[in-house]
C-alpha positions as CSV (number, residue, x, y, z in Angstrom):
1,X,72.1,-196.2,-50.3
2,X,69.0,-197.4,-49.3
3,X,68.1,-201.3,-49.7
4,X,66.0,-202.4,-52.9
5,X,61.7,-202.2,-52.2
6,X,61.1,-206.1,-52.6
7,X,57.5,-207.3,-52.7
8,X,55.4,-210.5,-51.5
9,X,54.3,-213.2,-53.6
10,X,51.1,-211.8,-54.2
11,X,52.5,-208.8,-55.3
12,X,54.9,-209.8,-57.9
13,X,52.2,-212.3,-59.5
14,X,49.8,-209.3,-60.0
15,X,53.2,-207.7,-61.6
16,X,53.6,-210.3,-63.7
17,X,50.3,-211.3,-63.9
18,X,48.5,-208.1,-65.2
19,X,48.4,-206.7,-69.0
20,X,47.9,-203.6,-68.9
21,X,48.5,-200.9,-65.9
22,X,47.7,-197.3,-65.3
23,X,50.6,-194.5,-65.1
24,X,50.7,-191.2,-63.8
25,X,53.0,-188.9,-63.4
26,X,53.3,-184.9,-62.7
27,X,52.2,-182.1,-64.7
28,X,54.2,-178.3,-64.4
29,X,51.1,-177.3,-62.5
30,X,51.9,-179.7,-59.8
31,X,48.7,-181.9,-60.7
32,X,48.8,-185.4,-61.8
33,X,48.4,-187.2,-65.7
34,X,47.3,-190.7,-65.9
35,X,47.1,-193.0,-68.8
36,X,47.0,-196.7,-69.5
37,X,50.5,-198.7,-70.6
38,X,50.9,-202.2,-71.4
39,X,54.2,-203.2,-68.8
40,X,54.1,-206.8,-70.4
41,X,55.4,-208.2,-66.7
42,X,58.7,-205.8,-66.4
43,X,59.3,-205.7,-63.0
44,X,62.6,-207.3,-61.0
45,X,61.2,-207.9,-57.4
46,X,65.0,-208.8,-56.2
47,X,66.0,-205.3,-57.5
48,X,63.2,-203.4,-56.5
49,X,62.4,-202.3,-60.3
50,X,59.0,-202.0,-62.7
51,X,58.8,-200.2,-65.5
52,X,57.2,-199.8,-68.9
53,X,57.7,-199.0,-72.4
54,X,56.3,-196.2,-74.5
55,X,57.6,-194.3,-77.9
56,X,58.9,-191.4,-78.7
57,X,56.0,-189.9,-80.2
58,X,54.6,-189.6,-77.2
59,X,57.6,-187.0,-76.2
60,X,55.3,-184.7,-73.8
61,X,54.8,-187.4,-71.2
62,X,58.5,-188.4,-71.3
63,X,59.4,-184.8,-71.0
64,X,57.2,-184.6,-67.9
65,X,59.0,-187.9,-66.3
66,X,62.2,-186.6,-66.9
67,X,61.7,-183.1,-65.3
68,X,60.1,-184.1,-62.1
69,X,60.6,-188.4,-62.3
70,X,57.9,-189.3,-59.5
71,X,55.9,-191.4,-61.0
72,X,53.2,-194.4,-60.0
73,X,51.5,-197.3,-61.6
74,X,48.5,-199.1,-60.4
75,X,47.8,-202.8,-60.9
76,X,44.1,-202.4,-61.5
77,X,42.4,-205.0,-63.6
78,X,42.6,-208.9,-64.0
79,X,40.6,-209.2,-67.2
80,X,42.7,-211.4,-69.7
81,X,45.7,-211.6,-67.8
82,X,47.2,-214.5,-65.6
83,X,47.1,-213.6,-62.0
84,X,44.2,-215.2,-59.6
85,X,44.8,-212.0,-57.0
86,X,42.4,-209.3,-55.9
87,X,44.3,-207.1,-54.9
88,X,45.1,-203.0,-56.4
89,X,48.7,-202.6,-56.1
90,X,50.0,-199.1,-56.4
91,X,53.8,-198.7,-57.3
92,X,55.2,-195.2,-56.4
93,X,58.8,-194.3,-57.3
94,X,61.9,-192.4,-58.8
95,X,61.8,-193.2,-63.4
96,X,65.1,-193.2,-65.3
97,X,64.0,-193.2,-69.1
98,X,66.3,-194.9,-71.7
99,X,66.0,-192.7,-74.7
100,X,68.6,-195.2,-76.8
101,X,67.6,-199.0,-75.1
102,X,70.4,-201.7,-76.2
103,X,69.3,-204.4,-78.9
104,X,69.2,-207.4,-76.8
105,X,66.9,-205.5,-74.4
106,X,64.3,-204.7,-77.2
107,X,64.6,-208.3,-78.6
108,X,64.2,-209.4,-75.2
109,X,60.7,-207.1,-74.3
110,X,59.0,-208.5,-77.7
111,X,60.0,-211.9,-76.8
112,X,58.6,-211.5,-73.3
113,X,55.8,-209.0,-75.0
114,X,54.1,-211.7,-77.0
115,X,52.6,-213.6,-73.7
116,X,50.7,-210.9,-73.1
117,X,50.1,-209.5,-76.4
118,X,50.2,-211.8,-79.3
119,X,52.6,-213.5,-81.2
120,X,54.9,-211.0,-83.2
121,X,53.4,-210.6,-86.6
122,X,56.8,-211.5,-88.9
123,X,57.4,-211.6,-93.3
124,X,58.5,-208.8,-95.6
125,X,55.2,-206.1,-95.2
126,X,54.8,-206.9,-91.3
127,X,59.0,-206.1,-90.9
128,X,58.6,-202.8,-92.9
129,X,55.4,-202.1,-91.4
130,X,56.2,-203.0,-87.8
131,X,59.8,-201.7,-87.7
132,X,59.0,-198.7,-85.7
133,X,56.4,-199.9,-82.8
134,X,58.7,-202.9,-82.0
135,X,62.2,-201.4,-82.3
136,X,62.1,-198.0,-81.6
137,X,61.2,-198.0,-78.0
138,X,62.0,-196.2,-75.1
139,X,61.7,-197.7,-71.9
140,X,60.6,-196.0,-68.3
141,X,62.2,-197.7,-65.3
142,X,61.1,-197.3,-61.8
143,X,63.3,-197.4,-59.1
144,X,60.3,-198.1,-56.5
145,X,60.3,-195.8,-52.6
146,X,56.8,-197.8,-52.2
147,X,54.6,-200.6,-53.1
148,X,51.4,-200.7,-51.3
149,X,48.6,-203.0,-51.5
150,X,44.7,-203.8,-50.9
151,X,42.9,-206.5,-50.8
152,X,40.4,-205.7,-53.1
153,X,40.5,-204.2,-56.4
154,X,37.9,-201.4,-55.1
155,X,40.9,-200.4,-52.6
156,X,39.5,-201.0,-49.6
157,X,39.9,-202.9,-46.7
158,X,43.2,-202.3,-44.5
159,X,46.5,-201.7,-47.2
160,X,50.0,-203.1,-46.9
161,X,52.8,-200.8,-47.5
162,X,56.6,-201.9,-48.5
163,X,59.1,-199.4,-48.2
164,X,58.7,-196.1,-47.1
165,X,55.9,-195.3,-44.6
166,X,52.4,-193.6,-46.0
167,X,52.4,-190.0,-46.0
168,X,48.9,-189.3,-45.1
169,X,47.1,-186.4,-47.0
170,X,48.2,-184.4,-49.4
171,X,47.5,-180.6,-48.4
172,X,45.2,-178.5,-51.1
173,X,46.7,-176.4,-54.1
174,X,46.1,-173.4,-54.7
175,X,43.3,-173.2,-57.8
176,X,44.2,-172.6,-61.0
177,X,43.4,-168.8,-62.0
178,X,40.9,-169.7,-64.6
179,X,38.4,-171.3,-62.1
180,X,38.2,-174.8,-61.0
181,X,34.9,-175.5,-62.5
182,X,34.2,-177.5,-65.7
183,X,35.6,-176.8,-68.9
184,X,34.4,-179.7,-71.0
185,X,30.4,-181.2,-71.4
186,X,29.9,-182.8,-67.7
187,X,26.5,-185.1,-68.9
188,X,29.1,-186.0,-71.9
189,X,31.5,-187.3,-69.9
190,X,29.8,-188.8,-67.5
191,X,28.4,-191.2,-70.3
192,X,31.8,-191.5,-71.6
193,X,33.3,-192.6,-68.0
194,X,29.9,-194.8,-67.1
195,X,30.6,-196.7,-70.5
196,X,34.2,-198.0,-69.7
197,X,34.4,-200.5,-66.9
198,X,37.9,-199.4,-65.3
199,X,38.5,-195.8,-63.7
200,X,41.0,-194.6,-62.0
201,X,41.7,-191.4,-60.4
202,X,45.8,-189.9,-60.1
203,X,47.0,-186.8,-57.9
204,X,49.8,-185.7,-56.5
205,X,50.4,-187.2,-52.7
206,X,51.9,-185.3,-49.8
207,X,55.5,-186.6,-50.5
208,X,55.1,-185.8,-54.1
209,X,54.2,-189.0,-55.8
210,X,51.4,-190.1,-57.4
211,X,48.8,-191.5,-55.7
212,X,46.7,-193.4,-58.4
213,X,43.0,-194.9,-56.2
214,X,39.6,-196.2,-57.7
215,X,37.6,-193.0,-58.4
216,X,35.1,-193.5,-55.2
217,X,38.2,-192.6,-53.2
218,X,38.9,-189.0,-52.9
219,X,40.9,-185.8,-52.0
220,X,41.5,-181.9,-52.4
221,X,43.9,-181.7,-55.6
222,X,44.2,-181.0,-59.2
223,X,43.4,-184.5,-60.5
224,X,43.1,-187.0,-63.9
225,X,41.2,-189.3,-64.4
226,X,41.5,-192.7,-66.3
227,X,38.7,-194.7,-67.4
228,X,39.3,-197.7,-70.1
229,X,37.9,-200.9,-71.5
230,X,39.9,-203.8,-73.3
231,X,40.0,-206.9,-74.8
232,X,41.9,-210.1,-74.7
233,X,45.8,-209.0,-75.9
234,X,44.9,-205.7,-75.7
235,X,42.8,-206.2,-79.1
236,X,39.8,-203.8,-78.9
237,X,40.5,-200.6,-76.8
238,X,38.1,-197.7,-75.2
239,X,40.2,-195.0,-73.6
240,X,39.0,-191.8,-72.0
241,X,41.6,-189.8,-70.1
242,X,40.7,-186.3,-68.4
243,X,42.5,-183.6,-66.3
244,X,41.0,-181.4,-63.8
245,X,40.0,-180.7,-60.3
246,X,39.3,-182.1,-57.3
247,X,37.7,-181.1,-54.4
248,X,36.2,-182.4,-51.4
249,X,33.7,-180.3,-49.5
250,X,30.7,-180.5,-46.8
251,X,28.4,-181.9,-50.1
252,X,30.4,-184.5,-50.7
253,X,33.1,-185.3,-53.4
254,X,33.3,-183.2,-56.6
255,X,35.4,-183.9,-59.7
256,X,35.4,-180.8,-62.2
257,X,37.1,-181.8,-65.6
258,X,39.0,-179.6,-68.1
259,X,40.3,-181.3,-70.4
260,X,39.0,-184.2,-72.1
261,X,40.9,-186.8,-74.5
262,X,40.7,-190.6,-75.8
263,X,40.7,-193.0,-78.6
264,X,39.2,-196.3,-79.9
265,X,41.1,-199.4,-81.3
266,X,39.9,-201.6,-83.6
267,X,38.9,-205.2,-82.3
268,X,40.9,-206.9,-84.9
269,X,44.5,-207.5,-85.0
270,X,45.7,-207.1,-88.1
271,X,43.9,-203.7,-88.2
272,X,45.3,-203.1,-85.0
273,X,48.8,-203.3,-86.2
274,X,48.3,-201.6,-89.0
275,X,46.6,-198.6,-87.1
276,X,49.6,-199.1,-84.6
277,X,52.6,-199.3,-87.1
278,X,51.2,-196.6,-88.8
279,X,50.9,-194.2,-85.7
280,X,54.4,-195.4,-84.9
281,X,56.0,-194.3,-87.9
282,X,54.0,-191.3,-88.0
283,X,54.9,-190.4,-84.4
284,X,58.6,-191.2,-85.1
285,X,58.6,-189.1,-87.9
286,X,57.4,-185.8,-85.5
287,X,59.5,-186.8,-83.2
288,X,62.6,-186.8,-85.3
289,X,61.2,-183.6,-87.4
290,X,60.7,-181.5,-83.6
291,X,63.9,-182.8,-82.6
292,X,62.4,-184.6,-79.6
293,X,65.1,-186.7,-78.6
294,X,67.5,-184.3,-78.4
295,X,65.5,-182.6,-76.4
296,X,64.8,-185.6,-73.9
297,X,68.9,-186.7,-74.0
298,X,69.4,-182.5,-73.1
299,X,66.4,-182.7,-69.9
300,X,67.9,-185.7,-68.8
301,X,71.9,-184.3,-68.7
302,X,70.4,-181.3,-66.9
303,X,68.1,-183.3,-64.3
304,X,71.1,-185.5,-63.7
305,X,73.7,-182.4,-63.4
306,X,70.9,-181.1,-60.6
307,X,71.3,-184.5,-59.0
């Protein structure tokens, strides 16, 4: 068994530091999905671990982890957090997802949770309300095989890798059948992406992570594409995620998107919790109705039965 990845410092502060982070992880047509998590500092530098938390009403990404578990996250933006660094640190490694989290951990996260986020919001209608976004939790740890870093959050100038070596560039997929051009309003999205002030860009690397880079830095693959805005404790969010391709040629660097998603969150609390208790309940709800977590418990006997 190899030894833990343990990083600098720097490193760790950014870890701890920054509140929110973008994850991606790999589709069933061997592209990569990215979208933004809060990791509210969970990360154990002496044991090599990060990690985030998510719910089961968002089953389709945690089915996706579970079948093939590379996964990255990218320390991308300072804006109202606590770390002083300028660096882009990308995480790449191997997630175990705990469907059915102990207690204590969960009492733990929203204790650790409310530096980042706010003070828990506590009495008779926040409890019933709340009950599902703060306890019924599933949490995504990452067992890391690399931690690189820049010194800049635009990703350049020379990076610093811990654990394994870089595994230069990833070779091109085959395109999809239906065409690699767009499939969604280009001039639309443009303004979309041009609006938000963080981007970043996922694909799958040569060793079959994902890579997760500032969109000015390119290569040939199926590709998605983050761009976001937020606020102090993530009040107030702008969130525009997109899948499609990639492809770098004699012109220059072309991104063709196919699918288009996002959302908007209120700048207030309160109505933020609300909208979020709400979604939670309702997401839980589906969840339990499409019996999803039976589903995840069965993917994750079989994945570990494959070894």
């Amino acid at each position: 068994m190899s030894d833990p990845v343990r990083w600098s410092a720097e490193v760790d502060d950014v870890i701890k530091g920054d509140i929110t982070a973008a994850v991606a992880y790999i589709t069933p047509a061997g592209g990569a999905a990215v979208t933004a998590v809060a990791p509210c500092g969970i990360g154990q530098r002496d044991q090599g671990l990060v990690g985030f938390t998510t719910s089961l009403g968002f089953g389709k990404k945690l089915e996706r982890i579970i079948c093939d578990p590379h996964v990255a996250l990218a320390y991308h933006a300072r804006e109202h957090g606590y770390s002083a660094s300028s660096a882009f640190v990308l995480a790449q490694g191997t997630a175990s997802v705990e469907l059915t989290p102990l207690r204590t951990r969960l009492e733990a996260l929203t204790s650790q949770a409310e530096r980042y986020v706010g003070k828990v919001m506590r009495g008779p209608v926040w409890d019933r309300l709340l009950r599902e976004y703060y306890q019924e939790r599933v949490f995504v740890d990452i067992a890391l095989e690399r931690i690189t870093a820049w010194p800049d959050l635009s990703a350049s100038g020379g990076m610093e890798v811990t654990g394994a070596a870089w595994p230069g560039a990833a070779e091109p997929q085959q395109p999809p059948k239906n065409g690699t051009g767009p499939r969604v309003d280009v001039a639309k999205a443009a303004q979309q992406v041009g609006a938000l002030p963080h981007r970043v860009l996922a694909y799958r690397g040569a060793d079959g992570f994902p890579v997760l880079v500032p969109v000015q830095l390119a290569g040939h693959d199926q590709a998605g594409l983050l761009a976001h805005s937020y606020r102090p404790q993530l009040v107030g969010l702008s969130t525009r995620t997109f899948t499609g391709w990639l492809e770098v040629g004699p012109d220059g660097v072309i991104y063709a998107p196919h699918t288009a998603k996002g959302f908007v969150a209120p700048p207030r609390k309160k109505l933020l919790l609300v909208s979020n208790g709400l979604l939670a309940k309702y997401g839980l709800w589906q969840a339990r109705r499409r019996g999803t977590a039976q589903r995840l418990e069965q993917l994750a006997s079989e994945r570990a039965a494959r070894g």
